[in-house]
N, C-alpha and C positions, 0 to 999 in steps of 0.2 A: 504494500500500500504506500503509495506515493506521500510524502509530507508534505507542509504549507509554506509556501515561501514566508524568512520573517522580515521586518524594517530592512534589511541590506538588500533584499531580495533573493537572496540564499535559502535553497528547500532546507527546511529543516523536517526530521523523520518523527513520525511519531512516537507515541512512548508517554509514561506513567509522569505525571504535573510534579513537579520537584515541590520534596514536602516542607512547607511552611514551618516558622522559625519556632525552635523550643522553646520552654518556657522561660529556660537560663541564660538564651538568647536576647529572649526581651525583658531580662532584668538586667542583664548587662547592660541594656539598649538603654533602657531605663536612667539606669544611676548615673550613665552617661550625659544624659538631659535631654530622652527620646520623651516626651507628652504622649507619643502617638503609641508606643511600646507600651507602656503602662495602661492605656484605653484598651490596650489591646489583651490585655493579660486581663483587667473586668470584665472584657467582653465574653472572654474564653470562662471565664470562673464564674459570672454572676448568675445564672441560674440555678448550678449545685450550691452553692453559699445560701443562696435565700432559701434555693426545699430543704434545705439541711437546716437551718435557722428558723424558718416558719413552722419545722414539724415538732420545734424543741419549745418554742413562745404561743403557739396558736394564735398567732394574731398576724396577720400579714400587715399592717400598718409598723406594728413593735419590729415588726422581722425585717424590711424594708429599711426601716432606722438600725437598725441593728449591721445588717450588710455593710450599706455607707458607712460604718463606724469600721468595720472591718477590711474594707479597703482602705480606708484612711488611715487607719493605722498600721496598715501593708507599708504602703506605699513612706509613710516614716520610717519605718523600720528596714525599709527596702536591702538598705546596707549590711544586715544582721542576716540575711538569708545564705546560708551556705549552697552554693550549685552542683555541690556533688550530692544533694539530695533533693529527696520529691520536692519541688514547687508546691503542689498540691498540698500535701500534708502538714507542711508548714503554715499557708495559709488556713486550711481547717481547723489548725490552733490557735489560730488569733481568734479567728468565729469564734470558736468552743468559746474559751477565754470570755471574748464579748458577750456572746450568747447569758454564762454565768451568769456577770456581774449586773446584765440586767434581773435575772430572774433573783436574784438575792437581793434585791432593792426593795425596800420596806413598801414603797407604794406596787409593787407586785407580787402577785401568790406565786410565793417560792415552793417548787416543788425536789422531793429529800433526792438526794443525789448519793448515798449508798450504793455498792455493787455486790457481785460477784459476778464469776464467768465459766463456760463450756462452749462448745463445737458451735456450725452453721448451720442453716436450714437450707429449704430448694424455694426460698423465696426468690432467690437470684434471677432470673427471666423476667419476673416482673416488676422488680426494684431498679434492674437494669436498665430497663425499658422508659426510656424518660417519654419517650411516645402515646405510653399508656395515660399519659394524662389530655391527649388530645381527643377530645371527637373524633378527629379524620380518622384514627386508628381502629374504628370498627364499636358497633354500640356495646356488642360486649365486653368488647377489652375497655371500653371507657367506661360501662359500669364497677367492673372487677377493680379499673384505678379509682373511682370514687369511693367502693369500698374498705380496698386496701389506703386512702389517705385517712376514711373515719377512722378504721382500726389504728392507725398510726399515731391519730389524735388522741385515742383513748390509753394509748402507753407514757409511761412516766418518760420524762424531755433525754434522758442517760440511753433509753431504751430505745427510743426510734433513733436516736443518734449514731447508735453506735451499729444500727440494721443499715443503715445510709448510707455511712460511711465503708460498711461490706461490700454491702452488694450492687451501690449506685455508685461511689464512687473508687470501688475496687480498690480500696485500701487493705493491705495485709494487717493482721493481728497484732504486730509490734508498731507497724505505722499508724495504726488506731489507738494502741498504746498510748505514741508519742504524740497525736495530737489532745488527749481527754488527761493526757498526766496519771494514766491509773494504772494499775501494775498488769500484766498479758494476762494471768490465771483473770483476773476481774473483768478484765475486756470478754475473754470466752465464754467466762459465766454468762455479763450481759447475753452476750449477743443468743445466748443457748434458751435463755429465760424469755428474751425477746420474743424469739420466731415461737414460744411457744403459746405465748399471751395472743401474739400476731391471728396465730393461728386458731385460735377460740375466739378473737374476735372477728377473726372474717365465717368461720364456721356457723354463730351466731345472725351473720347477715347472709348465712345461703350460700357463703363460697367454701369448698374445704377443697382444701390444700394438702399437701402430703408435709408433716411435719419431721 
């Protein structure tokens, strides 16, 4: 198959879109005094930030406020980010962090923040699936995601946190660890205790699941 000529007028061949810049990329880009690098790093982050935020506050107003705090304070800190590790994870610790300090704030019902931990569930297909919150995605599946956000709502803010960070944001067990500051056995416990709450409460609303 023939290529497209490019600006010189020279065929160039087909083939696979050279892949766009990493995240350590555009923090370099950033601390350099790139504006458009750091837009670009919200861009990529701001929707797991907010459903990982909004599933912990129940309020998407509070959640909203919350995000912007946690960019904002990204983007101060920018400097403290080590590039020989996840982007992601890092960031997820300032939310966490954020997240807290709001719900510990006497004009909000602080909810107890306690652990333990064990194994994961087969929620993963559809925590993964950030799709499933769409209509386009089919009426069932966008029922199954309305039911799986109530159930989500109905788990203590530790709980849906640390199912989010599993199985939507594909964070390993020790980098879930390191964003909540809680010890690996506690993170397992959660997430074990999680999927299984998850799962009596979607079973409750007519979905069961294999737990």
């Amino acid at each position: 198959m023939s290529g497209l000529p490019d600006a010189s007028g020279e065929v160039r061949r087909g083939g696979p879109a050279p892949a766009g810049p990493t995240d350590a990329d555009l923090v370099a880009r950033a601390l350099a005094g790139s504006e458009r690098a750091f837009a670009d790093l919200v861009r990529r982050y701001e929707r797991p930030i907010f459903s990982l935020i909004v599933r912990m506050v129940h309020d998407s107003t509070i959640a909203e406020d919350v995000a912007q705090e946690t960019f904002l304070k990204a983007y101060r800190r920018l400097d403290t980010y080590d590039p020989t590790r996840k982007f992601s994870s890092w960031l997820f610790k300032i939310a966490h962090n954020a997240t807290l300090d709001h719900l510990r704030r006497p004009s909000l019902d602080t909810l107890p923040l306690d652990a333990h931990g064990d194994d994961e569930a087969d929620f993963a297909a559809i925590l993964a699936d950030e799709k499933t919150e769409s209509p386009e995605a089919g009426a069932g599946r966008y029922d199954l995601a309305r039911a799986l956000d109530r159930g989500l709502r109905g788990l203590r803010a530790e709980y849906s946190e640390v199912l989010l960070l599993r199985f939507r944001q594909g964070l390993s067990y020790q980098e879930i660890a390191e964003v909540t500051g809680q010890p690996l056995g506690t993170v397992k416990t959660n997430i074990h205790r999680a999927r299984k709450e998850l799962a009596a409460a979607l079973g409750g609303l007519g979905w069961h699941l294999t737990d």
